[in-house]
N, C-alpha and C positions, 0 to 999 in steps of 0.2 A: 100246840106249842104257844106260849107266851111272847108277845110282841114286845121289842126291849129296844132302844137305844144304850150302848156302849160307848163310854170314852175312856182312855188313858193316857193322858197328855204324860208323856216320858222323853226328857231330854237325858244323854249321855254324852260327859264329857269325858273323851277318852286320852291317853296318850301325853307323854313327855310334855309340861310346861302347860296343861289344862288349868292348874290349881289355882295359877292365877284370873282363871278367866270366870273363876266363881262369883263373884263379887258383882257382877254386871248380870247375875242370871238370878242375885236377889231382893226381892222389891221392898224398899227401905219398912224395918218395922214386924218385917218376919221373924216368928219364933221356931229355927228349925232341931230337925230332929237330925243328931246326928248319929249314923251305925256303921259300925265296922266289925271286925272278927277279930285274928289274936291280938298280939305285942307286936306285930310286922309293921305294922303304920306310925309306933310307938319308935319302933328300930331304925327304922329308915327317914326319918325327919317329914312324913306325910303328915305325922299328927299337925305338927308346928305350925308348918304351913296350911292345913286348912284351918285353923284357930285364927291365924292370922288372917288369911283370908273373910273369914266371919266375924272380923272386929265389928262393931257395933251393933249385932244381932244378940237374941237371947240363944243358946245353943241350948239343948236338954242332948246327952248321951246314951247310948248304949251300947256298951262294948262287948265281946267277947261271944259273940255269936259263931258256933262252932261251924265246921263244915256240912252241909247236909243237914240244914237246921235241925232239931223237932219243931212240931206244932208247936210245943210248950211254949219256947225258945219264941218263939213270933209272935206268938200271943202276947208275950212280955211286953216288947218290944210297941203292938198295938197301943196295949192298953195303956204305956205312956204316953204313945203319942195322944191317946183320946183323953187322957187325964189333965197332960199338962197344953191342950190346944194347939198342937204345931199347926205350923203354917204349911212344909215341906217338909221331906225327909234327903238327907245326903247323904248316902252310903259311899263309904270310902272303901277300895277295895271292889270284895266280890260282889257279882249279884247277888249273893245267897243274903248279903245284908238288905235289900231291901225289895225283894220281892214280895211275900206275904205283908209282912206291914203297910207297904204302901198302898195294896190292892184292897186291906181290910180298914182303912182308917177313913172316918165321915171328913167329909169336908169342915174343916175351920168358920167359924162366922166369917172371920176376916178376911179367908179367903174368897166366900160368898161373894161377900157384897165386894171385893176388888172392881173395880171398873165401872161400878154402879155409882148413877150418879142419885 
């Protein structure tokens, strides 16, 4: 067996009146990745509010990740984030929006060197 350290630093904000509390959980200059699944966040005024919440971020999206992703489906979702550098990912909605992507996407430069003086 191969010797490994594991991390996965995961916060969830859960529950009624969270959406505001986005804003304080991101560090000025991040470009994050945002996913969700159908029209329901679209329906219900979640979209709005977390756009809002994300003013002065870069956001990149991806919408429409079905129930029960496929591989495909996440893979997508990766390769944006590897393409366009997020910083984080915010899945709105289920976990099925961000499970695989966030477990398969390398670290950001920018997230790297955070804290590094």
């Amino acid at each position: 067996m191969l010797n490994f350290t594991y991390q996965n630093p995961t916060k969830i904000l859960f529950g009624k009146g969270q959406i505001a509390n986005i804003p304080a959980e991101i560090p000025a200059g991040a470009k994050v990745l945002l996913t969700y699944g159908g029209g329901s966040i679209h329906r219900n005024g979640v979209y709005e509010q977390i756009r809002k919440a994300l003013a002065g971020h870069t956001v990149v999206e991806f919408g429409g990740i079905e129930p029960n992703p496929e591989y495909k489906t996440l893979m997508k979702a990766v390769d944006i984030g590897r393409r366009e550098k997020v910083d984080l990912l915010l899945a709105a909605g289920a976990v099925r929006c961000s499970t695989a992507p966030s477990s398969s996407a390398p670290p950001s430069p920018s997230r790297e060197s955070r804290g590094k003086s």
